[in-house]
N, C-alpha and C positions, 0 to 999 in steps of 0.2 A: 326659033327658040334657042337655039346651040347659038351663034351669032349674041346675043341678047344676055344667055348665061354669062357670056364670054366676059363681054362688054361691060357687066356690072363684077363680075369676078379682078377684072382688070381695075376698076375704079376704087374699088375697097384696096387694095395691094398696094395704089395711088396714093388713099388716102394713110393709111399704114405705115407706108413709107413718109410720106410728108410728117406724123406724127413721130414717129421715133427720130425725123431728121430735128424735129423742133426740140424735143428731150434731151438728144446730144448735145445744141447748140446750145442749151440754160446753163447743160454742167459745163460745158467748155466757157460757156462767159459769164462764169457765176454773177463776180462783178456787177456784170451792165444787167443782166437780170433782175438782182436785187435792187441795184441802184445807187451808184455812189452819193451821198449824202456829205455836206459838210458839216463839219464837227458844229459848227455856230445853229447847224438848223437842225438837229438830231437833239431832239429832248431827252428822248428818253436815255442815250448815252453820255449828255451833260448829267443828268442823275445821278446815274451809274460813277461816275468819276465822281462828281462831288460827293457822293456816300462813300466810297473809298477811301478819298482824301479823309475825310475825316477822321475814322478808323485809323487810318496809317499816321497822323500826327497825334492822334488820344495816342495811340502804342507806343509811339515817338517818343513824347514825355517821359524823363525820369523811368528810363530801362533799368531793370536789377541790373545788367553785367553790359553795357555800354559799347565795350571792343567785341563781344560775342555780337551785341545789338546789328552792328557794322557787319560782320561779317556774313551774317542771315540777312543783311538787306543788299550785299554787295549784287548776286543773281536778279532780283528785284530792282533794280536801279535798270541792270542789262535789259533785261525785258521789257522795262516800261519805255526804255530810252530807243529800242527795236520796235516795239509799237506804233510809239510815236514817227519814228523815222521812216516807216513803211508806209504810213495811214493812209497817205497821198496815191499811191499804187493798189494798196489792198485793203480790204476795209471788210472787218470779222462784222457776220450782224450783233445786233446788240444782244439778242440770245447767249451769243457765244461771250461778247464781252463780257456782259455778267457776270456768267460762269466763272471767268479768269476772276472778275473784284470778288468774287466768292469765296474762293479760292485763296487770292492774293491777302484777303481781309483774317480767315483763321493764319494764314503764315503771320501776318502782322502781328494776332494775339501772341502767337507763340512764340516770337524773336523778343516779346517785352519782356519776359519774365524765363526764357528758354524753355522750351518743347518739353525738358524732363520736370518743370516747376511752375507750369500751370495753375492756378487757380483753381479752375475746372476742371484742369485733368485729375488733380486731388480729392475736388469733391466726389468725381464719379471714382474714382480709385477706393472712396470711404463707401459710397452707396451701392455699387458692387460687391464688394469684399476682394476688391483685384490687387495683385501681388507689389506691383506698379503704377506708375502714371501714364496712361496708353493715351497723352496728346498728341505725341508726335505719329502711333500709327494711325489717327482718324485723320490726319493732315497728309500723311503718305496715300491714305485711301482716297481720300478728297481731292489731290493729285490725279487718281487714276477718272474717280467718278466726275470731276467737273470739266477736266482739260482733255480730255479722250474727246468729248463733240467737238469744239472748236481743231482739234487736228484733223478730224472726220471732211469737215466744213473746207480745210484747206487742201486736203486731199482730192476732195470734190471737181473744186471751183478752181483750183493751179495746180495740182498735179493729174488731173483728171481720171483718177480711178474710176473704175466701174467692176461693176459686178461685186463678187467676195474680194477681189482688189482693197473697195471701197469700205472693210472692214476689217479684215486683214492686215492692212499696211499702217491702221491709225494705230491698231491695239500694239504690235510691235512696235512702232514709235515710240509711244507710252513708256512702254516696259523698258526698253535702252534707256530711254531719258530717264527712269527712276535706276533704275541698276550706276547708269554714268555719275547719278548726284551720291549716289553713295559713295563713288570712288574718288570724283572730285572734293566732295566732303572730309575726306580725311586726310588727301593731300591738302586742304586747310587748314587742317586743325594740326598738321606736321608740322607742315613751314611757315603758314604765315601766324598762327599765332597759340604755339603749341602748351604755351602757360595754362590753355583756356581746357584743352584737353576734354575730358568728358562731358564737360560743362557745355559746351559748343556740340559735344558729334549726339549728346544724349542719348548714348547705351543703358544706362544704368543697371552695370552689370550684367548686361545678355550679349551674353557673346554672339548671338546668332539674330542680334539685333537690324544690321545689315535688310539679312535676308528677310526677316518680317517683314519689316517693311517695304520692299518690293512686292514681296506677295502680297499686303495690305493694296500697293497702288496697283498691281494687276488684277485683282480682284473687282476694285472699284472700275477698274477700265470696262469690263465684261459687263457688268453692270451697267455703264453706262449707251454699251453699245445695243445690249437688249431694249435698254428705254427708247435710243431713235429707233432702232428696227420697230418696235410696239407702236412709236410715233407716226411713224413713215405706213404702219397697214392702216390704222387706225382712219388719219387726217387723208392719206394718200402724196403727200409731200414732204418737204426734209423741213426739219423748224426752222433753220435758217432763210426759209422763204416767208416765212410770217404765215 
């Protein structure tokens, strides 16, 4: 019986270890797990771009402030043209692409008409009774809430976090990338085109405007991390696995 105990005690340990070996190697080769797809046979991420595009030439047209236009799309250009240039090595699931056109689409709203003279941020400024026009913090937030998975996803899959790592290192990313665009941002509106001044960094008037909005985009990060942690007990998998 001891002998027998032994032998199936040993096999389950076997099998244990063969599964956690299998689990390591998904997040090590996110990649090939997922499966690289080419752009030409990925529907659902032809979509995805063509709804973007679209969006991003309607905003295109006839911007209020043209050189501000330029300057809110100069980052946007960077990124698309890093997307692109990586695709072939790495490839975000469409989950995560989304998310970016999501994201990518309210910035577009908000560089036509600048962040403090929204449309939209006016009407909810009138149907609130709010002080301001708070477009540029739902876009800060939107920041933290859409682009926090896909850092998650690359953490995962090439940098191979695990554990609180794996939550930990995305939200801090986040948070420097929204604090850096702040401070990039005004070395913008200094030197390259300082005529434009508030019009571009859209304070209006809050001196402690800065810092809202990082706190707007770490807010939404938190948030976004609780939705995959609720994803991941829920389903038992990261959504980027479909």
């Amino acid at each position: 019986m001891t002998g027998t105990s032994s032998g199936l005690e040993a096999r389950e340990r076997k099998g244990d270890d063969a599964r956690n070996g299998r689990n390591e190697r998904d997040g090590r080769n996110g990649a090939e797990a997922l499966g690289p797809v080419p752009f030409l046979r990925n529907r659902p991420l032809q979509l995805i771009t063509a709804a973007y595009a679209v969006v991003w030439i309607w905003t295109a047209i006839d911007p209020k402030y043209p050189s501000d236009w330029l300057l809110e799309n100069l980052l946007v250009f960077a990124f698309v043209a890093l997307l692109l240039a990586t695709y072939r090595r790495f490839q975000f699931s469409n989950v995560s692409y989304g998310l970016m056109a999501v994201f990518l689409s309210l910035h577009a709203y908000g560089a036509h008409s600048t962040y403090a003279e929204t449309p939209f941020g006016f009407w909810l400024k009138d149907a609130l009774g709010l002080a301001r026009n708070h477009y540029d913090r739902i876009v800060h937030f939107a920041f933290g809430l859409l682009l926090t998975y896909p850092m998650r996803e690359l953490g995962l899959r090439r940098m191979h976090l695990r554990g609180a790592w794996s939550w930990w290192v995305p939200f801090l990313i986040m948070l420097a990338l929204s604090a850096d665009y702040e401070v990039v941002e005004s070395w913008v509106a200094r030197i390259v085109s300082p005529e434009l001044g508030d019009a571009y960094l859209g304070t209006q008037g809050d001196i402690w405007d800065a810092q809202k909005d990082t706190n707007a985009a770490q807010v939404g990060s938190l948030i976004a991390l609780v939705i995959a942690w609720a994803w991941g007990k829920v389903t038992g998998r990261e959504a980027w696995r479909g």
